[in-house]
PAZAPA-4460 file (N, C-alpha, C; in steps of 0.05 Angstrom, whole numbers, plus 32768, in hexadecimal, padded with zeros to 4 digits):
% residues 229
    n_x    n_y    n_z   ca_x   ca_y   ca_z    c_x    c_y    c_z   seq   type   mol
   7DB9   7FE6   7FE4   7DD3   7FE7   7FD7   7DE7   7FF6   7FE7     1      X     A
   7DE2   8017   7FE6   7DEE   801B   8003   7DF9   8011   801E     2      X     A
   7DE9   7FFC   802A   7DF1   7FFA   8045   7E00   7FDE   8039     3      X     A
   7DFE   7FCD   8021   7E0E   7FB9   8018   7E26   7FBF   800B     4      X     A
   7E2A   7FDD   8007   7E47   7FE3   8002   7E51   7FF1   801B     5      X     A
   7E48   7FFA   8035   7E49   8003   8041   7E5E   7FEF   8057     6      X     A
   7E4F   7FD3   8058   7E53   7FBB   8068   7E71   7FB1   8054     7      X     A
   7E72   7FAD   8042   7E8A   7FA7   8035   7EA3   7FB2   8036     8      X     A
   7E9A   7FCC   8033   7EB3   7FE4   803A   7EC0   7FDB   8054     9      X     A
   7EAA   7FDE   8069   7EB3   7FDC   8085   7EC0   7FC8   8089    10      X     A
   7EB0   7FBB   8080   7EC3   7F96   8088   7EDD   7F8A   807D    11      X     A
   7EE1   7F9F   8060   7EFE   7F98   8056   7F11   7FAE   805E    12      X     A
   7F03   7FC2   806B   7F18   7FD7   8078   7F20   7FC8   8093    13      X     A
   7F12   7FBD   80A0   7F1A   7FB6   80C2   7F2F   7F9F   80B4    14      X     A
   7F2C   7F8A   80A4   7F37   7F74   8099   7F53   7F89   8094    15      X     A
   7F51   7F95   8078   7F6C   7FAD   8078   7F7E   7FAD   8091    16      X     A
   7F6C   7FBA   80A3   7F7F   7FCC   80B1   7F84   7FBB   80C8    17      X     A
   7F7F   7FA3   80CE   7F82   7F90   80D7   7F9F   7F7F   80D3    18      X     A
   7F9E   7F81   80B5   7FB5   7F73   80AA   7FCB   7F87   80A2    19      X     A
   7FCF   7F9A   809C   7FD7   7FB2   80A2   7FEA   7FB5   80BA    20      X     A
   7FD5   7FBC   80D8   7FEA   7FB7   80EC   7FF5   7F99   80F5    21      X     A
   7FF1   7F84   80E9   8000   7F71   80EC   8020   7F76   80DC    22      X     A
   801A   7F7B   80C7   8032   7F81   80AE   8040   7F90   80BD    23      X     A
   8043   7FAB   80C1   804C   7FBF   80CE   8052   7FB4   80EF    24      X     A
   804C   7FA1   80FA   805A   7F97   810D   8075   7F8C   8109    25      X     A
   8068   7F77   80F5   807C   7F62   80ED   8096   7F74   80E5    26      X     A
   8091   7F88   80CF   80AC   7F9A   80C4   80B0   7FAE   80DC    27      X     A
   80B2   7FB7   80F2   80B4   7FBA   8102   80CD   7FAF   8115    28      X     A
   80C5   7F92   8116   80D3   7F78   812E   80EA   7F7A   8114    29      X     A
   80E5   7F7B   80F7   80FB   7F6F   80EC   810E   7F83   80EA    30      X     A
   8106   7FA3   80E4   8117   7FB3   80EC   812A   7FB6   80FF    31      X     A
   8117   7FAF   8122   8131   7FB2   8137   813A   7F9C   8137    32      X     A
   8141   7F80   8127   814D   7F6B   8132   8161   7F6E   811E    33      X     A
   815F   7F77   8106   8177   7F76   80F4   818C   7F84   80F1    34      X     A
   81A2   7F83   80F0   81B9   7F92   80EE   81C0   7FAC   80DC    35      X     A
   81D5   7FAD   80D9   81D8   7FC6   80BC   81E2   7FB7   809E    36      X     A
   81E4   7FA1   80A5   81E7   7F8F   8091   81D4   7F95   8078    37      X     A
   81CE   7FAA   8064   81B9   7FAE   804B   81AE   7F8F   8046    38      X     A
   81C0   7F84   803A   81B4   7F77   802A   81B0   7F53   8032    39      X     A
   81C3   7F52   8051   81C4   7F2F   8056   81BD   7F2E   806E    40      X     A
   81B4   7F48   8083   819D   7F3E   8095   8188   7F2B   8098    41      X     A
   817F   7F1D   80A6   8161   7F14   80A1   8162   7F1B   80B8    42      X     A
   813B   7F19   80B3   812F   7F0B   80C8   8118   7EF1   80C1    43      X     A
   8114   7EDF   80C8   8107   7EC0   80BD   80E8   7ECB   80C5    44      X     A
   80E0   7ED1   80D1   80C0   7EDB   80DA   80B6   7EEF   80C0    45      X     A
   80C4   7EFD   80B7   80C0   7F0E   80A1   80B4   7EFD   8083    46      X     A
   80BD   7EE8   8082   80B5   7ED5   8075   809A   7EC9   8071    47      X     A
   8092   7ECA   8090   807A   7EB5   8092   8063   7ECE   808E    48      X     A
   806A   7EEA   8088   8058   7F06   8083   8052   7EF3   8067    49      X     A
   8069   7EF8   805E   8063   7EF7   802E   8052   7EE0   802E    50      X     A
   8046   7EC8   8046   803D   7EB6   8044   8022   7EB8   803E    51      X     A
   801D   7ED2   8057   8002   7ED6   8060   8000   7EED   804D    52      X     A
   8007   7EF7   803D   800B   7F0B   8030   7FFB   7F0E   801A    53      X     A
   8002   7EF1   8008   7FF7   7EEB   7FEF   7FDB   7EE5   7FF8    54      X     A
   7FD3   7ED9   8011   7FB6   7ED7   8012   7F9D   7EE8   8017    55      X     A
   7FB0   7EFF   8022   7FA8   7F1C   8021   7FA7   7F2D   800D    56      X     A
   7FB2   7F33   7FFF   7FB1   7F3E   7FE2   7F99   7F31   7FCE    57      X     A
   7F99   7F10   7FD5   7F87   7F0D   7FCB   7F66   7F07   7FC8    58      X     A
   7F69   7F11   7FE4   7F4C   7F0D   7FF1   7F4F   7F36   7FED    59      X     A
   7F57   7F43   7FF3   7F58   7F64   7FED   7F4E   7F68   7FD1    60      X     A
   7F56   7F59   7FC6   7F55   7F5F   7FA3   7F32   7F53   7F9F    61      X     A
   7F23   7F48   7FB0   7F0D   7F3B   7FAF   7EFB   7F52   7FBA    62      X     A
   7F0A   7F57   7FD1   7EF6   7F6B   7FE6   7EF7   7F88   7FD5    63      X     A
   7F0A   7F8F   7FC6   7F09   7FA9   7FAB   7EF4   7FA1   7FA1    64      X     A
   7EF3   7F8B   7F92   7EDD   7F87   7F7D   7EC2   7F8A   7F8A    65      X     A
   7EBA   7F7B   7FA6   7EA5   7F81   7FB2   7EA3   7F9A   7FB4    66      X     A
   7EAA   7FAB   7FC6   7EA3   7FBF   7FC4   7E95   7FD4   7FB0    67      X     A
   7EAB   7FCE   7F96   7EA7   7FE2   7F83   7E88   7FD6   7F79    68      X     A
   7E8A   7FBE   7F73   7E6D   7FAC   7F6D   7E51   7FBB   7F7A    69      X     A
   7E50   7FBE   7F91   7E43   7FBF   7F9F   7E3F   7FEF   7F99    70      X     A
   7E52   7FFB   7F8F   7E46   800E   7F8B   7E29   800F   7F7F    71      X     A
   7E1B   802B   7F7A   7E05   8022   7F69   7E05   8028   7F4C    72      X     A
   7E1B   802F   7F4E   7E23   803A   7F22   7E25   8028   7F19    73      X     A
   7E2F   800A   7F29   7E2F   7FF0   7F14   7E24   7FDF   7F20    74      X     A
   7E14   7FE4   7F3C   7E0E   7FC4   7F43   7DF7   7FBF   7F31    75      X     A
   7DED   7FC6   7F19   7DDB   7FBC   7F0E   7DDC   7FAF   7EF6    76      X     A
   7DF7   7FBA   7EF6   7E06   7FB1   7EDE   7E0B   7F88   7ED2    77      X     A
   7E13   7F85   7EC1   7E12   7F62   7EBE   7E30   7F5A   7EC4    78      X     A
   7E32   7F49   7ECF   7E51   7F3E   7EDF   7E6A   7F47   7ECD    79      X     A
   7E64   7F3A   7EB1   7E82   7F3C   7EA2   7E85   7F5B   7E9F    80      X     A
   7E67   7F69   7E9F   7E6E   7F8B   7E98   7E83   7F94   7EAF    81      X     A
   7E6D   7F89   7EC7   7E80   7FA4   7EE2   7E8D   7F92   7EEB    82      X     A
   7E9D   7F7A   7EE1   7EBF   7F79   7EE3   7ECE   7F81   7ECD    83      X     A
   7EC1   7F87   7EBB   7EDB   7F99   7EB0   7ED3   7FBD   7EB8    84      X     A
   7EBE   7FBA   7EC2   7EC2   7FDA   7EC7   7ECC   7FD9   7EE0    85      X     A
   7ED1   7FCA   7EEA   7EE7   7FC0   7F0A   7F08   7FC5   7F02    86      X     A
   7F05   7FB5   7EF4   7F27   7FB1   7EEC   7F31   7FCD   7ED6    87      X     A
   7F24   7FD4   7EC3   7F22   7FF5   7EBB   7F2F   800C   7ED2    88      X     A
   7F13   8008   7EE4   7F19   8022   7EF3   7F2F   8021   7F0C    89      X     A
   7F32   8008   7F13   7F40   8001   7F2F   7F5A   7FEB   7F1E    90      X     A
   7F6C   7FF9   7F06   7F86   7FED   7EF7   7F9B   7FF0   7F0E    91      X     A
   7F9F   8007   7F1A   7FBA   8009   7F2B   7FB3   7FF8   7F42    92      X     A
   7F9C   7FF8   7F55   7F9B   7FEA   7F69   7F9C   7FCF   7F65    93      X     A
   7F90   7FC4   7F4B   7F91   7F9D   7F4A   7FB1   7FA0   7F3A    94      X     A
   7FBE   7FB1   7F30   7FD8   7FA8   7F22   7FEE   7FA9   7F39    95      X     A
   7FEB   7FB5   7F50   7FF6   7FB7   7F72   7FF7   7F99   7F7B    96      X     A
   7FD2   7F8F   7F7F   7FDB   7F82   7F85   7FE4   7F67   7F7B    97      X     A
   7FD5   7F5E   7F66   7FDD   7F54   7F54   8009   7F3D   7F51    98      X     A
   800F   7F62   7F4D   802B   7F64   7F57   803B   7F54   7F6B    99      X     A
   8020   7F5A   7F86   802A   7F5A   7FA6   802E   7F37   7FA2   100      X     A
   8012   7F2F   7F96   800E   7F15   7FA3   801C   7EFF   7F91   101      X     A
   8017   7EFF   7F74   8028   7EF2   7F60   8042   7EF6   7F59   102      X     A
   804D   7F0B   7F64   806A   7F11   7F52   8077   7F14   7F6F   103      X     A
   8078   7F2B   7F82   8089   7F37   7F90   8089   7F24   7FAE   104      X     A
   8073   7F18   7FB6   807F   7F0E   7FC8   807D   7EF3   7FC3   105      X     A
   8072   7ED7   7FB5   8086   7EC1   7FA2   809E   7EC5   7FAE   106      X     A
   80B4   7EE3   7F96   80CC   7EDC   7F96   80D9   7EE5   7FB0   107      X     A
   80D0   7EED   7FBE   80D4   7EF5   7FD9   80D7   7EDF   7FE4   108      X     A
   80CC   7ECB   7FE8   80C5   7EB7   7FEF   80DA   7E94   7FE6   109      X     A
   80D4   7E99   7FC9   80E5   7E86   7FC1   8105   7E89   7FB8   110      X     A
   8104   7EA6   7FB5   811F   7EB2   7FA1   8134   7EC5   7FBB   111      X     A
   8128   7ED4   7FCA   8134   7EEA   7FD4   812D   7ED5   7FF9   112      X     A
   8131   7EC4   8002   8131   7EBC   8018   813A   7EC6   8031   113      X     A
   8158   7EC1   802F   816A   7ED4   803B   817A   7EED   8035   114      X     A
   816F   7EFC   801E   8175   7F1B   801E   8162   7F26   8020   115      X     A
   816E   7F43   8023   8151   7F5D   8024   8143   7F65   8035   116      X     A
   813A   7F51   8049   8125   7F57   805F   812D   7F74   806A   117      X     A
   8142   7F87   8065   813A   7F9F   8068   8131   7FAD   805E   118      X     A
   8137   7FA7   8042   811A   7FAE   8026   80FD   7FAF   8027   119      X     A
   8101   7F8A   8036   80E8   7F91   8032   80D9   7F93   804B   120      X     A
   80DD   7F96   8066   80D8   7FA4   8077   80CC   7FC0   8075   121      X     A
   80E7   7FD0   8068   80D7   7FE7   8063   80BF   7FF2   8046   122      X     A
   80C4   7FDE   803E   80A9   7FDB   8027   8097   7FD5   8036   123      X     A
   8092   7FBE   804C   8077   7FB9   8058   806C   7FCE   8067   124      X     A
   807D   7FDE   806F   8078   7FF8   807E   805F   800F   806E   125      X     A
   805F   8001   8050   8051   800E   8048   802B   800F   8057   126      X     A
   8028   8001   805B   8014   7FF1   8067   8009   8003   8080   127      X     A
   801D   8015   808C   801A   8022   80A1   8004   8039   809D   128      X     A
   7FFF   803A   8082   7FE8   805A   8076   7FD1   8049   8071   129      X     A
   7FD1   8033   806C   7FBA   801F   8062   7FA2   8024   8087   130      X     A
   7FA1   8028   8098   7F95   802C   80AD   7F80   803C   80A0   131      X     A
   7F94   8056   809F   7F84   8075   8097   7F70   806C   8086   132      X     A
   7F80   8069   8076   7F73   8064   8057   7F54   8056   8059   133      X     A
   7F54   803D   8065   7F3E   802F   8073   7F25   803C   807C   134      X     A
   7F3E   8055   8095   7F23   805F   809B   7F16   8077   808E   135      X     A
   7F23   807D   807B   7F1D   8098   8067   7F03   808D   805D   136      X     A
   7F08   8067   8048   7EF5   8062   8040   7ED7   805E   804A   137      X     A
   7EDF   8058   8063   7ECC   804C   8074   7EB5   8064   807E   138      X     A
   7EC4   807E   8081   7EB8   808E   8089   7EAB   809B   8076   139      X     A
   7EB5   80A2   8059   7EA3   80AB   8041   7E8A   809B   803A   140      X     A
   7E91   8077   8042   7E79   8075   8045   7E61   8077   8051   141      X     A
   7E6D   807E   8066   7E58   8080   807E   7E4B   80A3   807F   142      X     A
   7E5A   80B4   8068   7E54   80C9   806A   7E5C   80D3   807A   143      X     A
   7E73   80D5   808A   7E82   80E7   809D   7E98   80F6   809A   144      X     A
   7E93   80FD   807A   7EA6   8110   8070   7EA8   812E   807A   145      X     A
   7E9E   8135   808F   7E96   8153   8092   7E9F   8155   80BA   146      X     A
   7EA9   813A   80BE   7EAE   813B   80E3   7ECF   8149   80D8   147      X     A
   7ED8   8148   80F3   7EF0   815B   8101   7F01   8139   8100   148      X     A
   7EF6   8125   8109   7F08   8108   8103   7F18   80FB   80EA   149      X     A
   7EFC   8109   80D5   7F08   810B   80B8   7F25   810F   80AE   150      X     A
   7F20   812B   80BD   7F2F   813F   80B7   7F4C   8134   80C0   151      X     A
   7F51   8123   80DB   7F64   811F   80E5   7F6D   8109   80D6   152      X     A
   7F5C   80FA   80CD   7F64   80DC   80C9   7F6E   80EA   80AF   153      X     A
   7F6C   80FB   8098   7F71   8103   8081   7F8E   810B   8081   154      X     A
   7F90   8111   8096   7FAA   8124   809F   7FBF   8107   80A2   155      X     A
   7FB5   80F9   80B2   7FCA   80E3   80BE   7FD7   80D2   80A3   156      X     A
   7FBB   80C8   8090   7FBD   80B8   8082   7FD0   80C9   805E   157      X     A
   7FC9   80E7   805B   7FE6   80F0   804D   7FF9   80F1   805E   158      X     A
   8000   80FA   8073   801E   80F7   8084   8033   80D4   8082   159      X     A
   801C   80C0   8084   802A   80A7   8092   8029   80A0   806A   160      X     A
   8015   80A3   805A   801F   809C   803B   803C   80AC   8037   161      X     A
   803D   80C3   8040   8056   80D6   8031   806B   80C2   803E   162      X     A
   806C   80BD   805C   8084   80BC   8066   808B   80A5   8061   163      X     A
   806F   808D   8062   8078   8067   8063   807B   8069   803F   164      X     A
   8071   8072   802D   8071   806C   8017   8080   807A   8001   165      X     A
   807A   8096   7FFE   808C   80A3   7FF5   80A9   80A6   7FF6   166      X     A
   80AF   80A5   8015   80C7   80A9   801A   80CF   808B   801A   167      X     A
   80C7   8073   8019   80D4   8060   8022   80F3   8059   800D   168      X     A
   80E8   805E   7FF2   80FE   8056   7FDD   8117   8065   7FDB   169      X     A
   8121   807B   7FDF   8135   808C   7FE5   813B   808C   7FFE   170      X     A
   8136   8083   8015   813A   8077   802E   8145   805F   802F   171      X     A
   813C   8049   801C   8149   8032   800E   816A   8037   8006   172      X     A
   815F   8048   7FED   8181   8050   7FDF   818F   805E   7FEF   173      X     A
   8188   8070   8005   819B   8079   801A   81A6   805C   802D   174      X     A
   8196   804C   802C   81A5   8037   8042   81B8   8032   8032   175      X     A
   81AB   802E   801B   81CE   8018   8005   81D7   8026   8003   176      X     A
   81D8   8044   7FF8   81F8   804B   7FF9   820A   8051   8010   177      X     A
   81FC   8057   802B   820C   8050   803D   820C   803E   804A   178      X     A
   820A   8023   8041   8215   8003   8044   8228   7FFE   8034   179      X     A
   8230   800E   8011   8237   800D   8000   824B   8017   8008   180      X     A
   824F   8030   8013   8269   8047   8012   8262   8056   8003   181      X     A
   8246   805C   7FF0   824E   806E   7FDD   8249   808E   7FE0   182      X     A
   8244   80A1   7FCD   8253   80BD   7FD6   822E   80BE   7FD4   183      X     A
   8220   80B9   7FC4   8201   80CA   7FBA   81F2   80AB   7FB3   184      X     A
   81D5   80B6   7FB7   81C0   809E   7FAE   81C8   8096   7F8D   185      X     A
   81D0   80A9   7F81   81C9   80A7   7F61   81E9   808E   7F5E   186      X     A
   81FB   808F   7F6A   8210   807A   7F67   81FA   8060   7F73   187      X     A
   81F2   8061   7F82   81E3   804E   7F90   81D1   8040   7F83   188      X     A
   81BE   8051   7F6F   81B4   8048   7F60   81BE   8040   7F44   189      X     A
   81D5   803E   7F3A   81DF   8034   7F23   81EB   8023   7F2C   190      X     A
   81F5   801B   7F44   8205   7FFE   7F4C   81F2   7FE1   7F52   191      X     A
   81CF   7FF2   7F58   81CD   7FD4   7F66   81C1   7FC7   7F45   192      X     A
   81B2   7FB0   7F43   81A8   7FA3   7F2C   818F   7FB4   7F1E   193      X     A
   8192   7FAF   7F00   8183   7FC1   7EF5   816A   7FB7   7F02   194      X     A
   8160   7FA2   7F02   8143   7F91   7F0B   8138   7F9C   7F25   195      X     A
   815E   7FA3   7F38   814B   7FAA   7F4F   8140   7FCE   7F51   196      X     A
   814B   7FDD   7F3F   813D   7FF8   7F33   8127   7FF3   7F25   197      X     A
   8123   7FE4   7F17   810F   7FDD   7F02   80FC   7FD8   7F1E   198      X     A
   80F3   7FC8   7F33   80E6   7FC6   7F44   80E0   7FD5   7F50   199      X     A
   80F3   7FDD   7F60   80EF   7FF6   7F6D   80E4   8018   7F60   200      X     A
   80EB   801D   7F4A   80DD   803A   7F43   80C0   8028   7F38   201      X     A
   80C3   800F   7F33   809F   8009   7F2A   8088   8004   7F4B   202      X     A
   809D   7FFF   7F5B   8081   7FFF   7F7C   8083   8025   7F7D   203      X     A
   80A0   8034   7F7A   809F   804C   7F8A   808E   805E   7F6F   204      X     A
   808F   8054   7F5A   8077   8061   7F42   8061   805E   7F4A   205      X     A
   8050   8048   7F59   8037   804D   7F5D   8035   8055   7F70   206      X     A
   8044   8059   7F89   803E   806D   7F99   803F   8086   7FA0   207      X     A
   8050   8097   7F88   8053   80AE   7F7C   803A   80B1   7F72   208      X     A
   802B   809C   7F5E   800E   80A1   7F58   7FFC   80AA   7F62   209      X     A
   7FF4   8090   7F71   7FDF   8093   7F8D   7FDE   80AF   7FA0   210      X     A
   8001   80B6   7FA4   8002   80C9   7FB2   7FF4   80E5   7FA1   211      X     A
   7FF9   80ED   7F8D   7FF7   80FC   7F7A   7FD4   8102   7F77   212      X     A
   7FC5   80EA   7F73   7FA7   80E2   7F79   7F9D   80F3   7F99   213      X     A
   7FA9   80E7   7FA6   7FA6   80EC   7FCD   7FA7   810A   7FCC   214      X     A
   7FB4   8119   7FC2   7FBE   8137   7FC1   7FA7   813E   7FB3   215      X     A
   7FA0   8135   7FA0   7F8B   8149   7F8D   7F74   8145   7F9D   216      X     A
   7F72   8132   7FA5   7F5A   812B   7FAF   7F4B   8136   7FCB   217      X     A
   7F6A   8140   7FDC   7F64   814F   7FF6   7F5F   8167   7FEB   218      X     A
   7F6B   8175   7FD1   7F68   8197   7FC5   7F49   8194   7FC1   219      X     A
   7F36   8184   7FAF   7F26   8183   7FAE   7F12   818A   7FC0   220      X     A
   7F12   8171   7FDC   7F03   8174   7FF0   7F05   8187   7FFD   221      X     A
   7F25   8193   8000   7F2E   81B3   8011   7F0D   81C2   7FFC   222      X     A
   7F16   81C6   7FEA   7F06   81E0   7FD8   7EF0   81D9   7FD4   223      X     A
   7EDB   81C3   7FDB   7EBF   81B1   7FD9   7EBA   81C2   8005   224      X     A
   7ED0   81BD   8010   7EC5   81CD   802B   7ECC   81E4   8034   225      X     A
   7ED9   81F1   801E   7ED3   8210   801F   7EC6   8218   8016   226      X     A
   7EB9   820E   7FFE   7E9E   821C   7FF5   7E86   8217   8003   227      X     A
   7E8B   8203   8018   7E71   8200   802C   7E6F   8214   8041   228      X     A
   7E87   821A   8042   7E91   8227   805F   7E81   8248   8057   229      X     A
***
């Protein structure tokens, strides 16, 4: 059971982080080709991402379930039990992607064609912490929670979440209000559409989450290896 959750991890982390730095290429190329234009920039390649996008999220949302399957608290469990104890414990990660693949990029796709791609450029940027993250998991399983590599990759992967994810949404509202003319983010944010606030504090809410998780979770391990020390 071990070395079969072991092999799953690995294989949907290289897959991850594979697709990952493709994303973070792509928003990248679309960043330096587009103008200061907020909202009627494109770039057309950015497009053919949301393509490959939906087929990613939904093969991710498969490789979650394996994984977790494959622990030993439920792999003994009967199918209908440990998918709902799948979808129970792992609500924010399948409601992400869920999100990604049926709702957000669709209308990306069919609705938002030629606007935004600076939006969502820097939304794909999120993708840039998904590496770490990979190899955080990869290495707990392998039991190499206690190397000096750990330690670095722990470091990299809160820095690039704070900066690609945390900061991305008020980095957002700083572009519009000075595309806008306006004096402060908070004018900025009462001018554009309620829907597109309603969106945006619901992606930058779960990553306020997650982040919030990431923090406790390094205090933990900090104080789990001082008491070893």
């Amino acid at each position: 059971v071990v070395m079969a959750l072991c092999n799953v991890v690995c294989l949907s982390s290289v897959i991850a982080t594979l697709f990952a730095t493709y994303v973070c290429r792509v928003a990248l190329e679309t960043l330096q080709n587009l103008n200061d234009d907020f909202l009627y920039a494109t770039y057309p390649p950015l497009l053919e991402y949301c393509r490959i996008g939906f087929a990613y999220f939904t093969y991710d949302s498969f490789a979650l379930y394996k994984s977790f399957a494959a622990t030993p608290s439920v792999s003994q469990e009967r199918l209908a039990r440990r998918i709902l104890s799948f979808v129970s414990q792992r609500t924010s990660g399948l409601a992400h992607h869920f999100c990604m693949a049926f709702l957000c990029l669709p209308f990306v796709v069919y609705v938002c064609q030629d606007k935004a791609h600076l939006v969502l450029a820097v939304v794909m940027l999120h993708e840039a912490s998904t590496p770490f993250l990979c190899a955080y998991l990869a290495m707990k399983q392998l039991r190499a929670t206690h190397t000096p590599l750990f330690v670095v990759n722990a470091v990299f992967f809160v820095t690039s979440f704070f900066v690609f994810r945390i900061c991305a949404f008020p980095y957002l509202y700083w572009r519009y209000m000075r595309w806008k003319g306006l004096s402060n983010i908070v004018e900025a944010m009462l001018s554009v559409r309620w829907y597109c606030n309603v969106g945006s504090f619901t992606i930058a809410g779960l990553q306020y989450y997650w982040f919030y998780g990431i923090i406790r979770r390094v205090v933990v391990l900090t104080r789990k290896e001082a008491k070893l020390s």
